[in-house]
Backbone as numpy.savetxt, mean C-alpha at the origin, in Angstrom:
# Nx Ny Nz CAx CAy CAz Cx Cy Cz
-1.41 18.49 1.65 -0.40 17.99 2.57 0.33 16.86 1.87
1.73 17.10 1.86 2.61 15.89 1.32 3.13 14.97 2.14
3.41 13.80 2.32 4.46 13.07 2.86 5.18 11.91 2.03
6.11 12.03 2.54 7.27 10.88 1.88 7.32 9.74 2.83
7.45 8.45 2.14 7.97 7.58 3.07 8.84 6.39 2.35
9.99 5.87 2.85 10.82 4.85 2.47 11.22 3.74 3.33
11.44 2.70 2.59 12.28 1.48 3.41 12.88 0.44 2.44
13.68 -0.15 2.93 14.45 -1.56 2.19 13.75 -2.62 2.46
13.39 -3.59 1.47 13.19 -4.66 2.16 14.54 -6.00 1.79
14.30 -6.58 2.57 15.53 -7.85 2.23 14.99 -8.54 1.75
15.01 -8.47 0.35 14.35 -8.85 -1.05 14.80 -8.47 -1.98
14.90 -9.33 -3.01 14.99 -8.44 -4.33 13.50 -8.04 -5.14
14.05 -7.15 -6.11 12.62 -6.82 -6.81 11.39 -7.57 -7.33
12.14 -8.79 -7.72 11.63 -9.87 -8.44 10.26 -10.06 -7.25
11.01 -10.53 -6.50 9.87 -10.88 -5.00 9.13 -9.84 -4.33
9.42 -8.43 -4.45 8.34 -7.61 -4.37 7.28 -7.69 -5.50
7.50 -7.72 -6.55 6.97 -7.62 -7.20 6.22 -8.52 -6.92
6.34 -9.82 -7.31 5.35 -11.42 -7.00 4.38 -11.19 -5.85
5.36 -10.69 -4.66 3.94 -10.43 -3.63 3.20 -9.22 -4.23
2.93 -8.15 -4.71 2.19 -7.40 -5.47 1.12 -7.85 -6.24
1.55 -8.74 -6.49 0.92 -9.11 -7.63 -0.29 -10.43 -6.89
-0.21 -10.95 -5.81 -0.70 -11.36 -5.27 -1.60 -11.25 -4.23
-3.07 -11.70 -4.87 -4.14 -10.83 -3.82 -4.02 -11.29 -2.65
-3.47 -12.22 -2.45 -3.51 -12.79 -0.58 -2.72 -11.31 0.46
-1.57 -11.09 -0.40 -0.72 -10.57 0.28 -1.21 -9.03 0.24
-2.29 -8.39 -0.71 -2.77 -7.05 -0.43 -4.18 -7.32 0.53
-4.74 -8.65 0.87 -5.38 -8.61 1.52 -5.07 -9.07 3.30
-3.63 -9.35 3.10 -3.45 -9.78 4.55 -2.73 -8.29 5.20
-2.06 -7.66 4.22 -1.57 -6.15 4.95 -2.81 -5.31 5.24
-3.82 -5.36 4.44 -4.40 -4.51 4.95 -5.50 -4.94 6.03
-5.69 -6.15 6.15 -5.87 -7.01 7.75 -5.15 -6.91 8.80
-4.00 -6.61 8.42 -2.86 -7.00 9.70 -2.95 -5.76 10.14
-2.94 -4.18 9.29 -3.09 -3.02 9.96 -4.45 -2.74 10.59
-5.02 -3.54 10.26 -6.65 -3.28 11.13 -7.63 -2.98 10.26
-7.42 -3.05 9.45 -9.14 -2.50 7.95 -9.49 -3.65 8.13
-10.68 -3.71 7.60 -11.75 -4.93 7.80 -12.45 -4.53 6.03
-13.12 -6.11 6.80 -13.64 -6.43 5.17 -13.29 -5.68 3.64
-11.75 -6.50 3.72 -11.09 -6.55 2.33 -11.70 -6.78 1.30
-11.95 -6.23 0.31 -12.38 -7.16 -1.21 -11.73 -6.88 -2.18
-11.31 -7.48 -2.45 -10.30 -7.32 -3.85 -11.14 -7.37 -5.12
-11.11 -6.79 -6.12 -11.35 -5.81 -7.12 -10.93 -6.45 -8.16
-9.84 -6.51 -8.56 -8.69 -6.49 -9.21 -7.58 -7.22 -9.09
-7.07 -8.02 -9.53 -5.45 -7.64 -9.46 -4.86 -8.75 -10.62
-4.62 -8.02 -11.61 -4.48 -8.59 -12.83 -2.81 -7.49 -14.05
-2.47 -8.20 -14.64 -1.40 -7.19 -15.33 -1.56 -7.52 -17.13
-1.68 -6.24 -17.22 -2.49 -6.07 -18.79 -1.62 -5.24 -19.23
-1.03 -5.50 -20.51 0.03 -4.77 -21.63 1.02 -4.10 -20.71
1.81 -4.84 -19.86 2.76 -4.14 -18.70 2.44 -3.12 -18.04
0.69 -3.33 -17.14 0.51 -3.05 -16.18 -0.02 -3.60 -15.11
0.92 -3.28 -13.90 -0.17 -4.55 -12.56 -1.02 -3.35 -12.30
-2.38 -3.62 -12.45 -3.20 -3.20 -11.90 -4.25 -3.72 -10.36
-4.16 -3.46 -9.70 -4.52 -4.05 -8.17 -5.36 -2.98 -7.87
-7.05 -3.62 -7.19 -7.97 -2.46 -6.73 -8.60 -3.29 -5.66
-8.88 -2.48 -4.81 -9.66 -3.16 -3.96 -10.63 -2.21 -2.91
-11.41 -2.49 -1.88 -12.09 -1.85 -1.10 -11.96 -2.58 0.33
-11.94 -1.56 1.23 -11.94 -1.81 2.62 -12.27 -1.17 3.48
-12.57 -1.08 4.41 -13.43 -0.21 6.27 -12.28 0.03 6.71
-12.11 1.11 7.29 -11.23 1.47 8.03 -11.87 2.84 9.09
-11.12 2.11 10.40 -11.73 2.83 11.74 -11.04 4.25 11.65
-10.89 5.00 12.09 -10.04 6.07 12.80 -10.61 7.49 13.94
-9.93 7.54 14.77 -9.92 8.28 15.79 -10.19 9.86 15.43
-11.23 9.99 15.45 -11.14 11.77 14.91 -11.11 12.66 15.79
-10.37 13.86 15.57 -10.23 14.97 16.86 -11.45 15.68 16.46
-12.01 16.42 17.60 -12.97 17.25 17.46 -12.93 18.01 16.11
-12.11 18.77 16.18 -12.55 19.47 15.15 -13.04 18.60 13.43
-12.88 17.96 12.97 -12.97 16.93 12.42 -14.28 15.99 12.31
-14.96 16.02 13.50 -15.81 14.95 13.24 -17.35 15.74 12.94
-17.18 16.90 12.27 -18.32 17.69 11.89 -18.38 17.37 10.44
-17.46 16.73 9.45 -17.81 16.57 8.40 -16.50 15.48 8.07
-16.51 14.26 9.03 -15.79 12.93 8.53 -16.73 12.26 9.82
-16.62 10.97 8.97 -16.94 9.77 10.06 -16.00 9.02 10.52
-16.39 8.21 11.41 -14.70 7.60 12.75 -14.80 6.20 11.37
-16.21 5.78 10.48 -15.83 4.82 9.96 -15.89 5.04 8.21
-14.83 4.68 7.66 -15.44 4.74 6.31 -14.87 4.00 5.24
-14.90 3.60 4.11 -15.09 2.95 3.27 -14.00 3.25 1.98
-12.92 2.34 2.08 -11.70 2.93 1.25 -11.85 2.18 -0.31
-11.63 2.85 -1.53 -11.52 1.85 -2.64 -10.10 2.82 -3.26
-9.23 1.47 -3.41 -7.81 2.26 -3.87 -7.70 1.12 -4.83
-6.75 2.02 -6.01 -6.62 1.70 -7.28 -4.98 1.91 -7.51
-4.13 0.70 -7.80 -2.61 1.08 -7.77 -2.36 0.50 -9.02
-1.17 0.75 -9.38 -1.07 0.22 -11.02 0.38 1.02 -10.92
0.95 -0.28 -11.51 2.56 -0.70 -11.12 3.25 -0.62 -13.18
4.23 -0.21 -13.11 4.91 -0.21 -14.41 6.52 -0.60 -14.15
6.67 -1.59 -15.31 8.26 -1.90 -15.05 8.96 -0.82 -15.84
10.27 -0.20 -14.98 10.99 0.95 -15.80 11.97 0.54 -16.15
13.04 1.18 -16.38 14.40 1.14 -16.48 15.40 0.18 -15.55
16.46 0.26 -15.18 17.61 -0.97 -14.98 16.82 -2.18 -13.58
15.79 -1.99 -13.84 14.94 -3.04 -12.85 14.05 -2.13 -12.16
13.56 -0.98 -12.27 12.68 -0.66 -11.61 11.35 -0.93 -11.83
10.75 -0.45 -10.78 8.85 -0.28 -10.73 8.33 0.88 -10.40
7.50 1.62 -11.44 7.10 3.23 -10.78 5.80 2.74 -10.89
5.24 3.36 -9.69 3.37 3.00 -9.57 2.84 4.30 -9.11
1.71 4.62 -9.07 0.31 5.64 -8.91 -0.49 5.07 -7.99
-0.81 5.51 -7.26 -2.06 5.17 -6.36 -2.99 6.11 -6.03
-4.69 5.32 -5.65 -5.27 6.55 -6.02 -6.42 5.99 -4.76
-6.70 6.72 -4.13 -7.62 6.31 -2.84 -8.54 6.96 -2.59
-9.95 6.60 -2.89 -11.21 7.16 -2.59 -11.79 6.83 -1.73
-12.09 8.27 -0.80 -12.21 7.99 0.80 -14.06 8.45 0.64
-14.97 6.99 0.64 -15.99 7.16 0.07 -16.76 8.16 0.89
-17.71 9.00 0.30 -18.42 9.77 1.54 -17.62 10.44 2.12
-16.62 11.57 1.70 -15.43 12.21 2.38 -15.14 13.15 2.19
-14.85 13.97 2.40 -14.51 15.55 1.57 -12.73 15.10 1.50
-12.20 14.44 1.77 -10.67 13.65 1.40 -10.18 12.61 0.38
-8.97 13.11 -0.22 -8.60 12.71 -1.24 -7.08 11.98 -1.07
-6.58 10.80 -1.45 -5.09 10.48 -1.44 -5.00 10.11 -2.44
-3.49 10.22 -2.62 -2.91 9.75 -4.12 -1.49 9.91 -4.03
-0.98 9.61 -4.99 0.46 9.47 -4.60 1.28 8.44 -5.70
2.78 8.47 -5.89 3.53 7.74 -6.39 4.50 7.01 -5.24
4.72 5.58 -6.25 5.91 4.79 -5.77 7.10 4.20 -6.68
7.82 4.18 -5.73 9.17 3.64 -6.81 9.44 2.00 -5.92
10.00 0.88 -6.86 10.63 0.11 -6.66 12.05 0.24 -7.21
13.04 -0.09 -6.41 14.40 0.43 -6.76 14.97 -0.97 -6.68
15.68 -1.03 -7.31 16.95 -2.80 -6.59 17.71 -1.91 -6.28
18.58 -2.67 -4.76 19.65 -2.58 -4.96 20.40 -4.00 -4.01
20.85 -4.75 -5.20 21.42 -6.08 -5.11 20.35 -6.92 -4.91
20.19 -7.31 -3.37 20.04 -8.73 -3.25 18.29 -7.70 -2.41
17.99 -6.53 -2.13 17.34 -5.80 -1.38 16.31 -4.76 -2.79
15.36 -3.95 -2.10 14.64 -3.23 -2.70 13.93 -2.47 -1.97
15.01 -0.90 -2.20 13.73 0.30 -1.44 12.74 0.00 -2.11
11.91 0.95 -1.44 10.38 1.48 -1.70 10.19 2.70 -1.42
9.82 4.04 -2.40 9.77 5.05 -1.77 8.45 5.25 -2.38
7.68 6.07 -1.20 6.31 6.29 -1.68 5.87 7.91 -1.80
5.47 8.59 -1.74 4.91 9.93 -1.63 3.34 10.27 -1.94
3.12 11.08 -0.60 1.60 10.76 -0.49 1.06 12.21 -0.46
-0.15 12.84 -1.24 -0.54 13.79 -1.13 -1.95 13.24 -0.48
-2.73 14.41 0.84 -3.67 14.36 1.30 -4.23 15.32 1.14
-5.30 15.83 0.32 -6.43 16.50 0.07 -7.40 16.78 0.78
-8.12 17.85 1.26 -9.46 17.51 2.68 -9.95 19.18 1.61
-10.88 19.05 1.04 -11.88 19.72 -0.04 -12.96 20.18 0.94
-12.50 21.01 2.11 -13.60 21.34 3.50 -13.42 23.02 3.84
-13.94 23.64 3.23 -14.07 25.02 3.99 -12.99 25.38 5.19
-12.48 26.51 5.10 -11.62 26.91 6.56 -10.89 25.43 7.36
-11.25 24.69 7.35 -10.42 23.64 8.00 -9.86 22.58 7.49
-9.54 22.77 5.64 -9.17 21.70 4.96 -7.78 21.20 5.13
-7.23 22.31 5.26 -5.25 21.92 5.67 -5.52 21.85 6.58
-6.06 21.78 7.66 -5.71 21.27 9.42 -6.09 20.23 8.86
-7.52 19.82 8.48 -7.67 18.04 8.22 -6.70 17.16 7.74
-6.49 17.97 6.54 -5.37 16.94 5.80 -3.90 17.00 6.45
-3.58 18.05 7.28 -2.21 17.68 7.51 -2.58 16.81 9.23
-3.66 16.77 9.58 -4.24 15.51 10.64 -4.19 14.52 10.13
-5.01 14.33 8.85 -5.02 13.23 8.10 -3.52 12.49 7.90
-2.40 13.39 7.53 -1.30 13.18 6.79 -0.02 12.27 7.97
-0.27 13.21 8.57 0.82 13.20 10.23 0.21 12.00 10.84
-1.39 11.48 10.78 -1.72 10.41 12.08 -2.02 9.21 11.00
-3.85 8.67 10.56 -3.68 7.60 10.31 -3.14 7.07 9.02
-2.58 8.15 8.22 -1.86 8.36 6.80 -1.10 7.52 6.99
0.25 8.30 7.62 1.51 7.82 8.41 1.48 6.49 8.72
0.65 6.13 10.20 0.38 5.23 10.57 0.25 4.02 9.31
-1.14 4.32 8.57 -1.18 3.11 7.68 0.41 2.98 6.99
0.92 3.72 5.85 1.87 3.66 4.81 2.65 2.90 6.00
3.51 3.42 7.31 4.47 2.79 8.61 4.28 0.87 8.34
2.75 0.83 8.42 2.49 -0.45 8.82 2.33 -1.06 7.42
1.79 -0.62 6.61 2.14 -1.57 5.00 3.75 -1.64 4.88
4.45 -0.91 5.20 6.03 -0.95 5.04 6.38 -2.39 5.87
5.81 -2.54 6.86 6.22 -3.51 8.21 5.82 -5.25 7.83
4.33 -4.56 7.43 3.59 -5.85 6.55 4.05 -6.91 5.48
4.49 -5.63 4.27 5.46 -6.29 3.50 6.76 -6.84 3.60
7.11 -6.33 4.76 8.43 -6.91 5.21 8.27 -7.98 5.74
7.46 -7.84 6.49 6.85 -9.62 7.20 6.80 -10.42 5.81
5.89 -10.22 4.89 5.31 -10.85 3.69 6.84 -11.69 2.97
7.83 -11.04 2.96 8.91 -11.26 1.89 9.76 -12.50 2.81
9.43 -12.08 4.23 10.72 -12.74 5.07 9.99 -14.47 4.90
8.55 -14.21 5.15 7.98 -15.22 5.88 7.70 -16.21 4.42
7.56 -15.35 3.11 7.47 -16.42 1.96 8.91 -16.67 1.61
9.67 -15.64 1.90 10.91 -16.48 1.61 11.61 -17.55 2.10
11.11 -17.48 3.64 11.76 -18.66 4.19 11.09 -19.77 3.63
9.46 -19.46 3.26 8.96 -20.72 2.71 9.95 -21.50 1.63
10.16 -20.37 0.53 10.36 -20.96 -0.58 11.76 -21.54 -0.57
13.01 -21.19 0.19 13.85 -21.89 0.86 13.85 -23.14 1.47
12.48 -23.64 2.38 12.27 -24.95 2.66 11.94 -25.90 1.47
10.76 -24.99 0.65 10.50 -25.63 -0.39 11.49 -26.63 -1.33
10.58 -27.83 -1.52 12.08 -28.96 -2.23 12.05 -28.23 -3.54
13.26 -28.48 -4.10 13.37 -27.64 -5.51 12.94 -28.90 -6.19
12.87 -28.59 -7.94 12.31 -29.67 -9.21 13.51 -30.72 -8.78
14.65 -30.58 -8.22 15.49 -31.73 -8.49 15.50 -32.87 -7.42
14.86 -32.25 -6.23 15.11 -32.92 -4.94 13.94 -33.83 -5.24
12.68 -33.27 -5.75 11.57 -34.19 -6.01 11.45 -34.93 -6.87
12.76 -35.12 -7.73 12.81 -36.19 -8.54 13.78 -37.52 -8.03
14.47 -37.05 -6.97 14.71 -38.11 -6.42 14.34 -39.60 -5.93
């Protein structure tokens, strides 16, 4: 099962990037959507790559058919790793091991500029490695808390950019503090 997902943020790249690169901000999105006990892994950039890993709990609602071989709780470790491209971009990989799962995610992203802003387009493949009911899982998987999560990291980071930017706007610049 595939899905696509996109948005702008009112940011430039520069500042996506910085929050990326910052474990507060992969540990407060994935708080703010509801996973529990974050641990960050990772998040370091080696020979022009950000590499960011981490592990987290995450609840979800299973339909019957489904809860014969998934649990409502389980145990995420995702591995993303970011590359700078061409006229300002960022192409990244992500790779999500749904521990104890017969389910698999993975997927690419793009960082794009454009001006003063920066889509994000992501694309997500969902895997469910289950006898007779693997494409119903995964396109359950794909359509509900897939969706859902990628929706709310989109929302997250948007919060993330507005709310440090206004910081860094208040912030006195080197000249005011030499006053």
């Amino acid at each position: 099962m595939q899905l696509k997902g996109s948005t702008t943020y009112a940011a430039p790249t520069d500042a996506v990037v910085a929050m990326l690169r910052d474990p507060n901000a992969t540990v407060s999105k994935y708080e703010t959507i509801g996973h529990r006990d974050v641990e960050m892994l990772a998040c370091a950039e080696t020979d022009g790559v950000l590499h960011i890993e981490s592990k987290r709990v995450v609840d979800v609602d299973l339909p019957g058919f489904a809860k014969r071989v998934l649990k409502p709780t389980n145990r995420m470790h995702q591995t993303d790793e970011w590359r700078e491209g061409t006229g300002g971009t960022w192409d990244g990989t992500f790779d999500v091991e749904v521990q104890g799962a017969p389910i698999h995610i993975s997927g690419t992203m793009r960082l794009t500029p454009d001006g003063d802003s920066t889509r994000h387009d992501v694309t997500i493949e969902v895997i469910a490695n289950v006898p007779f009911i693997g494409g119903r899982l995964a396109d359950w998987a794909g359509n509900n808390d897939v969706r859902k999560s990628l929706d709310g990291e989109f929302a997250c980071n948007a919060g993330w950019l507005a709310e440090h930017a206004a910081h860094a706007a208040k912030a006195p610049t080197a000249r005011r503090k030499a006053r």
